[in-house]
C-alpha positions in Angstrom: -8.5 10.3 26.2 -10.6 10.6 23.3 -14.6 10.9 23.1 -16.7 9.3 21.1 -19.5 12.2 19.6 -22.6 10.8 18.0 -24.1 12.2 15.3 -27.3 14.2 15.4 -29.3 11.5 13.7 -27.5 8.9 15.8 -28.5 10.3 19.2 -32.2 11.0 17.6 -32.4 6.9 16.7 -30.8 6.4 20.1 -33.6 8.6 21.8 -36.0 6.9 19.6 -34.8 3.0 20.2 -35.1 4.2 23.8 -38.6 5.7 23.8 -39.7 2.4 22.3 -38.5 0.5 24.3 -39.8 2.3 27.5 -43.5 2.2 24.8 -43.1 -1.5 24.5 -42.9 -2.5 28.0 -45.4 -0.4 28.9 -47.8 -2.3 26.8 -46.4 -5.3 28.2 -47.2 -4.5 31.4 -50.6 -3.2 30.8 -51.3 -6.2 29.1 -50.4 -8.3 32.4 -52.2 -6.1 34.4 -55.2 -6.0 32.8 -56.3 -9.6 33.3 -55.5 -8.8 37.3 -56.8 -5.8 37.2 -60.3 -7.6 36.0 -60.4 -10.3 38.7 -59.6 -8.0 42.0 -61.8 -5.2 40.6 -64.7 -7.2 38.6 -65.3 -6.9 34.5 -66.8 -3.4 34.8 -63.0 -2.2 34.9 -61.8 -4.4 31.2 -63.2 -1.4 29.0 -61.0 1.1 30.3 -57.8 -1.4 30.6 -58.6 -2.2 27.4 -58.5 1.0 25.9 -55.0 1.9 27.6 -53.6 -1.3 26.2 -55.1 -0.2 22.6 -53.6 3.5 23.2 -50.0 2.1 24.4 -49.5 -0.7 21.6 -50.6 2.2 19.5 -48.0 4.2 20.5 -45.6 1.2 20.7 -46.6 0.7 17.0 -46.2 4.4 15.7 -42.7 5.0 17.8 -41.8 1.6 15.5 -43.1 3.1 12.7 -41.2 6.2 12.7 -37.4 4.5 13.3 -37.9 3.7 9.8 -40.1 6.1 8.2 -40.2 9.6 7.8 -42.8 11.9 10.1 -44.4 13.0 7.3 -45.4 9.5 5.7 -46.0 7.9 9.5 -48.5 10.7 10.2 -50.0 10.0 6.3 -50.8 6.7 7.7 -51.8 7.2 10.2 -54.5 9.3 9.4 -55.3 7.5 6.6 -55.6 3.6 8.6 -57.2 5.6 11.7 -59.3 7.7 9.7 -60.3 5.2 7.0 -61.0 2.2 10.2 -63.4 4.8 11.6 -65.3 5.2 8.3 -65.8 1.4 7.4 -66.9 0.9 10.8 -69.2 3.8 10.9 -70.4 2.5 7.7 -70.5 -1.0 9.0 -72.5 -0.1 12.0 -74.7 2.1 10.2 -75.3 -0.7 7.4 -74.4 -3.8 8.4 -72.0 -3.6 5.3 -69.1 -5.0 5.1 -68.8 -6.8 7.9 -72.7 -7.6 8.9 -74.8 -6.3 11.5 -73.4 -5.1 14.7 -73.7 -2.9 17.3 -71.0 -1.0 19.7 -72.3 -1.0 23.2 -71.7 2.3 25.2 -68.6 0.5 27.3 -65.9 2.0 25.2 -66.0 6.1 25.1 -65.6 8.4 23.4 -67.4 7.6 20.6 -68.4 9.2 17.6 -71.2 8.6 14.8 -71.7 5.0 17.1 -67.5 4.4 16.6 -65.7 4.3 19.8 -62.6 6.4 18.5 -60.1 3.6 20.1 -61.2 1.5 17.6 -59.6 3.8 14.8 -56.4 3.1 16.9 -56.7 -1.1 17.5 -56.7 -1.1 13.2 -54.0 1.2 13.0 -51.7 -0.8 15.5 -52.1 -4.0 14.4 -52.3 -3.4 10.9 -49.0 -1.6 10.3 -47.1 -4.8 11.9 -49.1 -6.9 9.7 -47.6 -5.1 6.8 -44.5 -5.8 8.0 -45.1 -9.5 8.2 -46.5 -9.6 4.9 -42.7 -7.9 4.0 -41.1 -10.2 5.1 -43.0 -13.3 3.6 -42.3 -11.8 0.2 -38.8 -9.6 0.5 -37.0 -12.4 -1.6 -39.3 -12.0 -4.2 -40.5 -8.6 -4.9 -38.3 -8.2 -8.1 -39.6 -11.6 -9.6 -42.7 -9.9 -8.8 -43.0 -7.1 -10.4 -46.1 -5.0 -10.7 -47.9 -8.2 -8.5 -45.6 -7.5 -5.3 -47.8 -4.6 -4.0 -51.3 -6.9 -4.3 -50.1 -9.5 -3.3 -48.3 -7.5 0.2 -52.0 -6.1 0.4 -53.7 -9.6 0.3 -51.2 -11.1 2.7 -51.4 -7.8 5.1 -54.9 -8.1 5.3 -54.7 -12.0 6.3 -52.2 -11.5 9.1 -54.6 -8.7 10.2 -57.6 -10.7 10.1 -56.3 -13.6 11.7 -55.8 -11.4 14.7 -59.4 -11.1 15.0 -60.0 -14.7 15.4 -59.3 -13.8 19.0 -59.9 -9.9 19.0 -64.0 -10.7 18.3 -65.0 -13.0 20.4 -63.0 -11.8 23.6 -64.6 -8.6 23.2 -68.1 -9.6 22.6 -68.0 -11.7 25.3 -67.2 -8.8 27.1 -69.8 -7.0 25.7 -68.2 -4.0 23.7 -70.2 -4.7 20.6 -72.8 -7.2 20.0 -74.2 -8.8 16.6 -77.8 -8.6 15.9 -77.5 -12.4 14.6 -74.5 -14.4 16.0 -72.4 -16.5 13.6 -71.3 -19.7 13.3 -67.9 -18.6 14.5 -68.0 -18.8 18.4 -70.9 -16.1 17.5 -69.2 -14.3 15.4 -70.7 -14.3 11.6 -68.5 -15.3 9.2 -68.8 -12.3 6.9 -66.9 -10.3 9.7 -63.9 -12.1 8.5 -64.1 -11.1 5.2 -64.9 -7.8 5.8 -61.9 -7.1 7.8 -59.8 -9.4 4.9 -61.4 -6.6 2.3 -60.9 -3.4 4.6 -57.6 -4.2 5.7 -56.2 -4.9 2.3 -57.6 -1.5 0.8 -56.6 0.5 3.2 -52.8 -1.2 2.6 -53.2 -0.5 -0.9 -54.0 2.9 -0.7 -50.6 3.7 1.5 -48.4 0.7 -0.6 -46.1 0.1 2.5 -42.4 -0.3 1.6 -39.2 -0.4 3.4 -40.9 -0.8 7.1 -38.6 -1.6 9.8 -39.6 -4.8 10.2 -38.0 -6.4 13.0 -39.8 -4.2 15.8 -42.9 -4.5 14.0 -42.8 -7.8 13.6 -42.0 -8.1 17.1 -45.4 -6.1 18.2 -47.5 -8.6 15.7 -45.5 -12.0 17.7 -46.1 -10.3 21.4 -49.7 -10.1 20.3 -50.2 -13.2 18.9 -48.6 -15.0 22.2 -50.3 -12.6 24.9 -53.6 -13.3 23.0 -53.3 -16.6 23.6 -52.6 -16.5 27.2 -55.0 -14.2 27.6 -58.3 -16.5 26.1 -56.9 -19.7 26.6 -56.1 -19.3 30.7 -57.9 -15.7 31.7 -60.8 -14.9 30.0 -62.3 -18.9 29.9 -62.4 -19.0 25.7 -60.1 -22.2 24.6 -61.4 -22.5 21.3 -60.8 -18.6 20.0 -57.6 -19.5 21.9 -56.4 -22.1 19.9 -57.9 -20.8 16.6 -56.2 -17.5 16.7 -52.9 -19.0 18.2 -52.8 -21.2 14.8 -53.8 -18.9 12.3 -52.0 -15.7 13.7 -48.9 -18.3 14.0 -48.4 -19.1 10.0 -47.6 -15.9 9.6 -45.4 -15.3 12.5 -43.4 -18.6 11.5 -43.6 -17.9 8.0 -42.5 -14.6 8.2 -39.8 -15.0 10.9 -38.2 -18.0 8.9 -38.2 -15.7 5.8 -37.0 -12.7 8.0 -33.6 -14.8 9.6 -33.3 -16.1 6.2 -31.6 -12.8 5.1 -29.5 -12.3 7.6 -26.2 -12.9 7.4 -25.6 -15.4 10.1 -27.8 -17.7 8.6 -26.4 -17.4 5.0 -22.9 -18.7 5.4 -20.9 -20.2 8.7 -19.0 -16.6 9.3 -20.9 -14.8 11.9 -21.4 -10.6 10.7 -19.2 -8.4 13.4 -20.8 -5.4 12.3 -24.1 -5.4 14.8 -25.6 -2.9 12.6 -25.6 -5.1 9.6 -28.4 -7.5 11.6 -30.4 -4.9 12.4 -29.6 -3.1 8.9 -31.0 -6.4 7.1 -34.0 -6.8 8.9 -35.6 -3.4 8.4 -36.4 -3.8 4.6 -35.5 -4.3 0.8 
């Protein structure tokens, strides 16, 4: 009887795959929760659901990241997207710059200079999946190109970020974890918010250039959001029209980028289906 050994790496990824799994249905679950949580315990209990659900999609995020990436470069960014999310909205609160004035309430803790330090955490795991979607959109085309491919991921990036807020802001104003000195004219929300986050998102991508991501759990984390968001303001939380807003601007990315994404693989390029399983996953995790 022969035994199959794996490889140090291959038990490592198979530890990993496992870890994110067990991260990923955590955050699922917390998600469900939270909503339930809210209507047997009253809304005094949504900051600190919300805040676990931030800290496991964070972790769900970074686990993601690091199949693909080594420590080193995962840890680079994520200290550079935490720690760069903390400064524009230390700046922001402080200024009113780039995003308008606002406020954080005391409901999210701990904070510091204003900045509940979650929020460093919210930027950094949704804006590495958003980099991934942005991938995938342009994957066929990075050699034709050229030197544009890395704005042009940057631009993108920071639209599939910011069209996450067109349910993140208003949910959690209404919930009272930050408040604008003049409400907007988007659900109350000012319209410079949105460019703000467009501008700070797409910086901090440019200043860690994001190649090679593995996209397909990413990009999984990004289309859970984008559905559970939905849910969530549409049926829970009594706000329709963030509901529907984010659901259709959060969902030309995901179709974009999924359609792009099963474009390379090889089921889908000729009427031979691959029987190597690792070439499906190999071909989804980056040029």
């Amino acid at each position: 009887m022969s035994t199959l050994y794996l490889a140090p790496n291959q038990r490592s990824r198979g530890r990993l795959s496992a870890i994110w799994v067990a991260s990923l249905a955590l955050w699922v679950a917390l998600l469900i929760a939270t909503p339930v949580s809210v209507w047997l315990a009253g809304d005094d209990l949504f900051p600190l659901m919300a805040t676990f659900g931030v800290l496991a999609q964070a972790a769900a995020t970074l686990i993601a990241l690091a199949s693909g990436w080594p420590a080193g470069r995962v840890l680079v960014a994520l200290a550079v997207v935490s720690g760069g999310a903390w400064a524009v909205e230390a700046l922001g609160s402080a200024t009113g710059f780039p995003f308008g004035a606002y406020d954080y309430t005391g409901a999210l803790q701990p904070q510091l200079a204003g900045v509940p330090l979650v929020i460093s955490l919210a930027w950094f795991m949704m804006l590495v999946p958003a980099w991934a979607m942005a991938e995938a959109i342009l994957a066929n085309h990075r050699d034709n190109l050229g030197s544009w491919y890395t704005p042009l991921h940057a631009v993108l990036a920071g639209g599939a970020f910011t069209a996450w807020d067109l349910y993140l802001d208003p949910q959690m104003v209404s919930h009272e974890l930050w408040a604008w000195e003049e409400p907007g004219g988007y659900f109350g929300i000012p319209w410079t918010n949105f460019l703000g986050w467009w501008l700070a998102a797409t910086l901090l991508t440019l200043l860690i250039r994001p190649t090679k991501l593995p996209r397909a759990r990413l990009m999984l984390i990004y289309t859970l959001t984008w559905v559970f968001q939905a849910i969530g303001l549409g049926l829970f939380w009594g706000q329709p029209g963030p509901a529907l807003v984010g659901f259709l601007s959060m969902g030309i990315f995901v179709i974009w980028a999924w359609r792009k994404e099963l474009s390379t693989l090889p089921a889908f390029q000729s009427s031979n289906l691959p029987t190597d399983e690792s070439r499906l996953w190999t071909s989804s995790s980056g040029p």
